[in-house]
C-alpha positions as CSV (number, residue, x, y, z in Angstrom):
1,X,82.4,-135.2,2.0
2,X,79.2,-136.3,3.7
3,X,77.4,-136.8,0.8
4,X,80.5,-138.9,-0.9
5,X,80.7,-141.0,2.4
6,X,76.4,-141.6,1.8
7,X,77.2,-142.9,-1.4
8,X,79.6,-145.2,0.1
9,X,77.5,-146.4,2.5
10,X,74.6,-147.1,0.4
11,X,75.9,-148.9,-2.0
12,X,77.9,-150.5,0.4
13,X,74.8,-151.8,1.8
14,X,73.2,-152.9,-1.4
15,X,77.0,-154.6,-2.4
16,X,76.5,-156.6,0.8
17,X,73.5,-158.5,-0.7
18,X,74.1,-158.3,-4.3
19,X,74.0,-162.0,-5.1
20,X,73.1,-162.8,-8.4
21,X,73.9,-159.9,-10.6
22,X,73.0,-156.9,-11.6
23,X,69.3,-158.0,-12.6
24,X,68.4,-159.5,-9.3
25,X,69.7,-156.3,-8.1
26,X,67.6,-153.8,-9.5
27,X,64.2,-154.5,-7.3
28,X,66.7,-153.0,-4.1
29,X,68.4,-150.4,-6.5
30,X,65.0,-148.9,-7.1
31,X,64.0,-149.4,-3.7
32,X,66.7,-148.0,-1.8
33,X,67.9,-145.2,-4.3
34,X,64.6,-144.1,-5.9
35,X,61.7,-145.0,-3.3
36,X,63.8,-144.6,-0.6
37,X,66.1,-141.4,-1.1
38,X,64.9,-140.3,-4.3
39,X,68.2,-140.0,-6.0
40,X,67.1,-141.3,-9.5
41,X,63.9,-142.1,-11.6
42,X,62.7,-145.4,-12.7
43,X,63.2,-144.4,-16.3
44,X,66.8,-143.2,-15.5
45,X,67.3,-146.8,-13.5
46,X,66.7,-148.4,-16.7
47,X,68.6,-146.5,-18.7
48,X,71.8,-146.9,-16.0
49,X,70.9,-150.6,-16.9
50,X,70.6,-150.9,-20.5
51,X,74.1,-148.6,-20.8
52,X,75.3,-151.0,-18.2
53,X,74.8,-154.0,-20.2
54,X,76.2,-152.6,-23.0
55,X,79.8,-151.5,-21.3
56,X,82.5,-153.8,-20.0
57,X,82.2,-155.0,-16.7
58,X,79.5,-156.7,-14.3
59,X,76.3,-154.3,-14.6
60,X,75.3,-154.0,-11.1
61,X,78.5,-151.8,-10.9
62,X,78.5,-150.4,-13.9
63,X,75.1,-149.2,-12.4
64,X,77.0,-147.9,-9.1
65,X,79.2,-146.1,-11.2
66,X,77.1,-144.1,-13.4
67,X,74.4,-143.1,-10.1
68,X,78.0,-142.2,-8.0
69,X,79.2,-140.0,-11.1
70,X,75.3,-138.4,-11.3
71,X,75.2,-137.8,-7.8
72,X,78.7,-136.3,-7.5
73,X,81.1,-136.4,-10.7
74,X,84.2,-138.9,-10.4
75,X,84.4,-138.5,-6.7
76,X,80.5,-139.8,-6.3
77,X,81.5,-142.6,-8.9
78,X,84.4,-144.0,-7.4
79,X,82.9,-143.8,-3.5
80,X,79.8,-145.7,-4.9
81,X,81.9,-147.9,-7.1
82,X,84.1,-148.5,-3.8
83,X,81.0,-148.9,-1.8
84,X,79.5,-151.3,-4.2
85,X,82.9,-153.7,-4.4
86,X,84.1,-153.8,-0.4
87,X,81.9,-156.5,0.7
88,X,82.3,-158.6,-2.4
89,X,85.4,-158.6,-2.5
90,X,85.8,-159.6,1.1
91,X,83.4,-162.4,0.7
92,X,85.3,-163.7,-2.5
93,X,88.3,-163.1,-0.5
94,X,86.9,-165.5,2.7
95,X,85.1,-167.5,0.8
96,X,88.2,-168.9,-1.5
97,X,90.3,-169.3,1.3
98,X,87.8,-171.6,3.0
99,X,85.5,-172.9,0.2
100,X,87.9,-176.3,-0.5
101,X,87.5,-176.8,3.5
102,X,83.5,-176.0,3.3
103,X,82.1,-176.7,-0.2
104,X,81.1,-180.3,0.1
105,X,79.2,-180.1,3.4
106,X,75.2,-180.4,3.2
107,X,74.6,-177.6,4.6
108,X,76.8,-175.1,2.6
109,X,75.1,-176.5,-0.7
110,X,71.6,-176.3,1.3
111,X,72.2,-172.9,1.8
112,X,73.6,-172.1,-2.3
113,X,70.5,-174.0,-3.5
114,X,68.4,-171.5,-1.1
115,X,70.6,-168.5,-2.5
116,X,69.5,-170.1,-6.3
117,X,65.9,-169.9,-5.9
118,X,65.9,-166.6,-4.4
119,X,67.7,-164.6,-7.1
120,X,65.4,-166.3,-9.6
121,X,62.8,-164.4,-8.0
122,X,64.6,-161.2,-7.7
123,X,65.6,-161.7,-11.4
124,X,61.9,-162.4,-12.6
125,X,61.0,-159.7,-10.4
126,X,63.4,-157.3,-12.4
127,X,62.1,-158.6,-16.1
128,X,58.5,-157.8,-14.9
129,X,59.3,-154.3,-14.0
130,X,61.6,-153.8,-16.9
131,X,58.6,-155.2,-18.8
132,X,56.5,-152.4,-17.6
133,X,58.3,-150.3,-18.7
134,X,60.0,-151.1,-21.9
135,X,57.1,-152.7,-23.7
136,X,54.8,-149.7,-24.4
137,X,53.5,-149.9,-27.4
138,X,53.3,-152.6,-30.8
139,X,56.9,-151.2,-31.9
140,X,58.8,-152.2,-28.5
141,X,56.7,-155.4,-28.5
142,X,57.8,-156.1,-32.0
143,X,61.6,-155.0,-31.4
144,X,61.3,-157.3,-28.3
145,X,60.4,-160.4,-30.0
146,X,62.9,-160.0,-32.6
147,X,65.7,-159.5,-29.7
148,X,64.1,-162.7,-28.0
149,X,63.9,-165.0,-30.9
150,X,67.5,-164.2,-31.8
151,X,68.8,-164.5,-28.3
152,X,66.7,-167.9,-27.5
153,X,67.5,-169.3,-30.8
154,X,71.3,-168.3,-30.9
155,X,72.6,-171.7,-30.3
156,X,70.9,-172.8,-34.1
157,X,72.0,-169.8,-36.2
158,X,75.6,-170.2,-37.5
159,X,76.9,-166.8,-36.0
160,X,76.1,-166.1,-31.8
161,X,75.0,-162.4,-31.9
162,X,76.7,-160.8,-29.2
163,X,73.6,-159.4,-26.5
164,X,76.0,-156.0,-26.5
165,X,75.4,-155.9,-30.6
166,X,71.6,-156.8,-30.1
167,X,71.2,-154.1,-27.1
168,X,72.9,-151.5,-30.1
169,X,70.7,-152.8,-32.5
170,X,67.6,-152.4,-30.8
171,X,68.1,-148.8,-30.1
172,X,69.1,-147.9,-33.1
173,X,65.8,-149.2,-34.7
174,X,63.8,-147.7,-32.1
175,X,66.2,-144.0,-32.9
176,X,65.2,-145.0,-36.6
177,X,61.4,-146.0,-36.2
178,X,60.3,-143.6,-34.0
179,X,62.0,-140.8,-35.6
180,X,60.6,-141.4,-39.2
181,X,57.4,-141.6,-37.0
182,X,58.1,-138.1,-35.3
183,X,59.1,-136.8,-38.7
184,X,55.9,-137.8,-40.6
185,X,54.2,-136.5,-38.0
């Protein structure tokens, strides 16, 4: 029960300051969870992440989720997934029953702007380390600009491809690439 009310806690915490998504999130995920308490790798962090993007839902829970259910099956997933959601949806919950009264005052949008700029730095931050890692050799380079042209240049084709169907893609290339690789080898 301890370590079920830890996962609570934590993600509680990291919930609290989750503005911006999952992506802005992942400098305090790896921080708190694999610095801090060692409860996953990197390479398992971006794994959570790139399964996260690819299932329903917002990713920075989808994220909670899948560390809760490592850490401690269905209980560990739904106290992290509880954890992760309590102060959100207390903010939501304050700030809809006050925004009409608040939203126009200097201020207020002082403080959003602020907000802005901030989790454009923790979500730059997040591409640089997911850089690091991802990109490691010509094949990931070359999967990545194909992913990036197709993604930046979505609005001109005649069909949007879905990021979930580009995210499927991209693996299974790399399952196909590397494995004729590994088999010629």
């Amino acid at each position: 029960m301890k370590e079920l009310f830890e996962l609570y806690l934590t993600f509680l915490k990291i919930g609290a300051v989750n503005f911006g998504g999952g992506y802005a999130m992942l400098p305090l995920l790896e921080e708190e969870l694999n610095k801090k308490r060692g409860w996953v790798t990197t390479d398992e962090l971006m794994d959570y992440f790139a399964i996260g993007q690819c299932t329903p839902g917002i990713i920075a829970l989808n994220v909670s989720t899948f560390i809760g259910n490592k850490r401690h099956g269905v209980a560990g997933a739904a106290a992290a997934t509880l954890g992760f959601l309590t102060c959100p949806i207390i903010i939501i919950i304050v700030i809809a029953a006050f925004l009409t009264n608040f939203a126009d005052i200097p201020l207020v949008q002082n403080a959003f702007a602020g907000i802005r700029v901030c989790v454009c730095v923790l979500i730059l931050e997040a591409v640089l380390r997911l850089w690091k890692k991802a990109i490691v050799d010509r094949l990931a380079f070359v999967i990545y600009i194909i992913v990036f042209i197709l993604m930046a240049f979505s609005g001109l084709l005649p069909v949007k491809v879905p990021a979930a169907v580009l995210v499927i893609a991209a693996g299974v290339a790399g399952i196909l690439i590397r494995g004729h690789k590994e088999a010629v080898s």
